[in-house]
N, C-alpha and C positions, 0 to 999 in steps of 0.2 A: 652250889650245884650247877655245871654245865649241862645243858639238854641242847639236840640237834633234833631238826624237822628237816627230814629229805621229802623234796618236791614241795614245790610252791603253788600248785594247784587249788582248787579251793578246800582239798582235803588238809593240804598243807596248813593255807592261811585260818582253818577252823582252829586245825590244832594249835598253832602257833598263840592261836586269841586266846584259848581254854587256860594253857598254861600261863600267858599274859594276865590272867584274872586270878588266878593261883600265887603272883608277885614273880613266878619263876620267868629268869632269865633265857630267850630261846634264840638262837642261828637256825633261820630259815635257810635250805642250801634250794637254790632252782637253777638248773641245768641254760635254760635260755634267759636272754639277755634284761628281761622283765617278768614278772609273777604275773600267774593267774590260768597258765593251763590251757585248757583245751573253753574256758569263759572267757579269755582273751580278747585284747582289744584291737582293731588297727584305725590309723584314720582314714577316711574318706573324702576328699572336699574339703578339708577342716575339720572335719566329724570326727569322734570315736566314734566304727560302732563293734558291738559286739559279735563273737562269730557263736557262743554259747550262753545257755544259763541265763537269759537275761529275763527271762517270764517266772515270775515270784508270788505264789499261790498266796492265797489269803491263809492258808493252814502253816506255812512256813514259818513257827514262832520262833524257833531258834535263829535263823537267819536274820529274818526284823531282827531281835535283841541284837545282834551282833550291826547289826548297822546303824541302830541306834547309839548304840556305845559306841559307832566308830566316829559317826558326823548321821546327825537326824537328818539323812536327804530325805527327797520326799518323790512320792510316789504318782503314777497315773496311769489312769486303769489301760487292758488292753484289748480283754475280751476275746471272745470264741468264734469266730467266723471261716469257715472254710468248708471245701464241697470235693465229692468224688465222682467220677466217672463210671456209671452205672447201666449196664446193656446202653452204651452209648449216649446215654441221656445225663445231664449234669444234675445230681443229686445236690443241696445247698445242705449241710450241716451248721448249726449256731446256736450258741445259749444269747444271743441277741433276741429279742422279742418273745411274742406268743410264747412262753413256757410249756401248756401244753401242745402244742403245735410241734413242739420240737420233743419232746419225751416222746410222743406217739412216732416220730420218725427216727428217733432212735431206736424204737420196741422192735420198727419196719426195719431197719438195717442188722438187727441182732436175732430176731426169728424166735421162735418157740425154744428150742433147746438151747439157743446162747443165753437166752434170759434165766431160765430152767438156771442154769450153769453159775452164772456169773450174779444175779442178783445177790445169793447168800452170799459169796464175800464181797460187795458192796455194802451189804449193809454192817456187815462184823469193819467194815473201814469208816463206815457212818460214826458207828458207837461206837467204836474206838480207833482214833486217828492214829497209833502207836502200832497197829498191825499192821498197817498200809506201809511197811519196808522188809527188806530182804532179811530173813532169819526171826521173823515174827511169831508169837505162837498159833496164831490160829493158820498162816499160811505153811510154817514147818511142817501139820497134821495134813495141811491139802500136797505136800509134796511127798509125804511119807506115805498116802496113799493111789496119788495119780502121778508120779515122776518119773513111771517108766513108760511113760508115754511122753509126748510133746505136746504144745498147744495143736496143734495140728494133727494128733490124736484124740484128744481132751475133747477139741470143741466141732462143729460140726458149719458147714455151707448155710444162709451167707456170711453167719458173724464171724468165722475167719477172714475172708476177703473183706468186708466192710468194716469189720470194726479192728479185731486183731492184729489183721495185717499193718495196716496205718498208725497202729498205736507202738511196736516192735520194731518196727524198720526205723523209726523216727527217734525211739527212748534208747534200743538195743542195735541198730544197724543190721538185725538181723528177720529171718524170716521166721514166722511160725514154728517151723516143722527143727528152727534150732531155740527154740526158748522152749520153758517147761513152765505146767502150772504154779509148781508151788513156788515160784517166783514173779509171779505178774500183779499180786498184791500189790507191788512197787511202781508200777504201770496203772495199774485201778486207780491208788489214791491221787495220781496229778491228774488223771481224765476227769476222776469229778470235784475238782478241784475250781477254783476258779483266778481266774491271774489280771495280775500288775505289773510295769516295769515300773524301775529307777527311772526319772525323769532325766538322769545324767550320764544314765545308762552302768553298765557293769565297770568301766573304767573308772568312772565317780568313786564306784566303794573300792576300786583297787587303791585309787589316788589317795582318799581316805583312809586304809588300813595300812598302806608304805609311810603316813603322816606321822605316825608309832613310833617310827625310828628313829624319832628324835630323844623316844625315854630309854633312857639306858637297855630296856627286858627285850629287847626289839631288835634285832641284825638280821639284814637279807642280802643274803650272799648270792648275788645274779652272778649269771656267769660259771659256775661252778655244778660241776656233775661230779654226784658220787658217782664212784666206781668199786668198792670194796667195801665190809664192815669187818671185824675180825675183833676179838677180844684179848686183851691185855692180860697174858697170865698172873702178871705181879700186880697191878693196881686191882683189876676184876674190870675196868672200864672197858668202853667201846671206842675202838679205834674206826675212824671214818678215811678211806683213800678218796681223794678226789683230784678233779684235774680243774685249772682255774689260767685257759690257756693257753699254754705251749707246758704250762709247769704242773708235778705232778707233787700234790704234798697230802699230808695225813695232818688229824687233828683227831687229840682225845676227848671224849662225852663220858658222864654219870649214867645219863637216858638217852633212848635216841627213838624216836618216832618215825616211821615211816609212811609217809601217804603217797607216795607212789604209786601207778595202777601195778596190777598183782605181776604182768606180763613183766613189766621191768623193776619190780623186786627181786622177782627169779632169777634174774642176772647176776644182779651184785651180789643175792646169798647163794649163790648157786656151787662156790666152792669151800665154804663154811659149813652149809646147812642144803646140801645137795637132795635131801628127801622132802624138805620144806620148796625147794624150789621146783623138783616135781612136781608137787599139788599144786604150786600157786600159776604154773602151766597148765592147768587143766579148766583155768577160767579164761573162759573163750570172750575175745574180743574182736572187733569187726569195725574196719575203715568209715570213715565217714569222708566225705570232701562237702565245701561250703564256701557258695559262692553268693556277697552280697553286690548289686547290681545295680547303679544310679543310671535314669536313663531322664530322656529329657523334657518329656510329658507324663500325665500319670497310667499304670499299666492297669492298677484294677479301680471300680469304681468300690464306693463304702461301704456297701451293701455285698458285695463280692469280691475277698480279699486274700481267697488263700484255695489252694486246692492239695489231694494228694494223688498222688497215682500209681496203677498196678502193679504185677511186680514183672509186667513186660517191658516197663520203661527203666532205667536207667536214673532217670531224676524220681525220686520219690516225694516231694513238694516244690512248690512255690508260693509263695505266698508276700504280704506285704512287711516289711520290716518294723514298721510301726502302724499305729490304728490311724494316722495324719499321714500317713510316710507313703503315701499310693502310688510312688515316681522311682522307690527303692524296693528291689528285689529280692529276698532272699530263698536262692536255690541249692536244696538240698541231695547229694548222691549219698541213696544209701541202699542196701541188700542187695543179694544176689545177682540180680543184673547188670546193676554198680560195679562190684567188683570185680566182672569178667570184662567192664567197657571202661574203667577208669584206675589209673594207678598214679602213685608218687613221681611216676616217668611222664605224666598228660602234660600236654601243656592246659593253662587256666584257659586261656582264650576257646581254645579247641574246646571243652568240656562247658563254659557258659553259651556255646553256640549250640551244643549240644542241649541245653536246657532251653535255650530259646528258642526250637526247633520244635522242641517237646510241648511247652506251654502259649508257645503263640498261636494255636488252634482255639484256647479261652481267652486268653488277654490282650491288650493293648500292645506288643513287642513289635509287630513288623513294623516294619518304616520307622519305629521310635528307637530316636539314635542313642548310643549307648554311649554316655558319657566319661562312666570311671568304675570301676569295679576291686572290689578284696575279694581275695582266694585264700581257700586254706584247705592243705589233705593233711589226716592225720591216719595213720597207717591205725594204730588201737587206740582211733577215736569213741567207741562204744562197748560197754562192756552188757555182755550177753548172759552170763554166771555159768551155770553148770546143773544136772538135774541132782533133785536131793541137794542143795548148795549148802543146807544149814550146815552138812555131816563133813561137807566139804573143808568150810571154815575152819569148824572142831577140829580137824586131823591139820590144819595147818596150824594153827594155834598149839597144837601141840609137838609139830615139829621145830616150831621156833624156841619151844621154850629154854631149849639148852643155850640161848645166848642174852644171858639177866639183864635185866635194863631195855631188853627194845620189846616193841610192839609194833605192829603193824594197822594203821587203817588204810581207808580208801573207798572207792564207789564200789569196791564188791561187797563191800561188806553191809550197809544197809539197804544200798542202790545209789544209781549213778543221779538223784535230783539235789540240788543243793541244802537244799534242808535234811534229806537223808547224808549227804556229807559229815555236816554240821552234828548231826547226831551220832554220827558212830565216832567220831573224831573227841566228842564228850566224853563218849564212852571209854573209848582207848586213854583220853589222858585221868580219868578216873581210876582206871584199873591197872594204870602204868604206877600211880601214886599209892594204891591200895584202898580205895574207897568203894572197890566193886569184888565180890568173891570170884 
């Protein structure tokens, strides 16, 4: 049996592993010249470092197994430290010390009615970790009753600006008043979540999981972007068009899995299954850019390591790259303001000066000379979903079915965190084989 994985992403490399565990033989296709997506690496100095994905909750069990089984790297911790700008006063947020001390300043940042609100699905995320992603059942029933409103109907002053907005613009690129409740389950469970990175950072597990391709089930075809699926009247296969080039050639598949985001699924099934690709446009995604930042002294001190800011700014974080790394920046554009001040046309320089501008009022930047920087804009770097998203899914789901053998995952489908990846990508090569009704 041939099977094809379109996009090398981590939606890609989950499925690609599943079926690996299955004995089945899988061609990863990834359009750019190495895998891993928008968790992608570049170097620094010498450095990988990462531009996503690289904070990995202690709840992430699917992802451990998977790096386990790839190369047992090891892990160190990273921790919660960061502060918002409050009637002008800098507020410190951190799961670092006093416990209490910092629940009673979360109750202060979230008010009477955000608690009201948001406590009950904390706690249905408590007791069960499996609802904390997109299309869950207990957040399905909160979108089928509050999703014709927004979170910015839903919730009320301060815990939209203090809590929701910080937590949306950073997971989704978006703002409040464009996310809905019965999708922020996906957002709840990594806020109370607690994190680690790879000590070798996200390229480690790339370098790790491209090591595969030395056992026959393993081919990753960098370089190559599909462009077309279409089926085979006489075999029943799926025919794959891609470009690998200057050359344009086709290759036949059994199965073909797609983890692609939904925005560029739409594309290529768009003249095949033209009412599947209307729906899978109706899940909104929003730019991110991301710039990390080596400078030549350190910027924050270790008590003070991260900040985010409102939605008048333009940069919506800074923060330190690592819990040791107080010399490396990493500065985030994302929402609304973002968008109208920064595009694929910015230059990098222009837009870190732009954040240095922004965050040199808290930190160490002025006079500390800037030694070497990675940039990255990704046009549908974040996905947003849609209100009602479960219903959404369904009616996509069921306009693909007319083309046997493929399936669809990706970040919209459980959420855009790695372990939600990881999990819907299980799910798809489960139900692609028949092991899920």
């Amino acid at each position: 049996m041939r099977v094809a994985v379109v996009g090398g992403g981590i939606s890609g490399i989950a499925s690609a592993f599943y079926l690996m565990q299955r004995n089945i033989a899988v061609d990863l296709y990834e359009s750019e010249d190495r895998i891993g997506g928008r968790i992608g690496s570049e170097q620094l100095h010498g450095r990988w470092l990462d531009f996503g994905g690289k904070n990995i909750g202690k709840n992430y069990v699917l992802f451990r197994d998977f790096v386990k089984k790839c190369r047992d790297l090891d892990y160190e911790y990273f921790g919660f430290n960061t502060s918002q700008l409050i009637g002008g006063k800098v507020v410190r947020i951190s799961k670092e010390g006093a416990k209490l001390f910092n629940t009673l300043r979360f109750i202060g940042l979230c008010g009477f009615d955000g608690i009201l609100k948001l406590y009950p699905h904390v706690r249905a995320i408590i007791k069960d970790h499996r609802q904390g992603v997109l299309n869950s059942d207990y957040f399905n029933n909160i979108a089928e009753h509050h999703d014709d409103v927004s979170l910015a109907g839903y919730l009320k002053e301060p815990c939209l600006s203090q809590i929701i907005r910080p937590v949306t613009v950073r997971m989704n690129g978006a703002e409040p008043d464009e996310c809905y409740p019965g999708n922020f389950g996906s957002n709840l469970a990594l806020v109370i979540d607690s994190y680690e990175q790879l000590k070798h950072g996200m390229h480690g597990m790339l370098d790790a999981f491209q090591a595969m391709t030395k056992a026959p089930s393993l081919n990753i075809l960098t370089g190559h972007k599909v462009t077309s699926l279409s089926r085979d009247q006489v075999t029943g296969s799926i025919s794959i068009g891609y470009t690998h080039g200057d050359v344009q050639e086709t290759a036949i598949y059994d199965r073909v899995i797609s983890a692609l985001p939904a925005i560029q699924l739409s594309v290529i099934v768009d003249n095949i299954l033209p009412d599947a690709s209307a729906l899978l446009r109706q899940i909104k995604y929003y730019p991110i850019a991301v710039a990390i930042v080596k400078y030549r002294r350190n910027v924050f001190m270790k008590t003070h390591r991260a900040m985010v800011f409102d939605q008048s700014f333009s940069l919506s974080n800074a923060g330190a790259y690592g819990i040791n790394d107080l010399d490396l920046v990493r500065y985030t554009f994302s929402g609304r303001t973002s968008r109208t001040e920064i595009s694929e046309n910015s230059d990098p320089e222009d837009v870190i000066s732009l954040g240095e501008k922004i965050a040199a009022q808290y930190f160490n930047i002025k006079d500390n000379t800037r030694e070497a920087f990675a940039y990255r804009y990704i046009s549908e770097g974040l996905c947003a979903y849609s209100p009602k998203h479960y219903r959404l899914l369904g009616n996509i789901d069921k306009k693909l079915e007319p083309l046997t053998g493929f399936i669809a995952t990706g970040d919209y489908r459980r959420g855009a965190s790695i372990e939600a990846c990881f999990r819907a990508a299980g799910e798809c090569v489960d139900k692609l084989f028949g092991d899920l009704n």
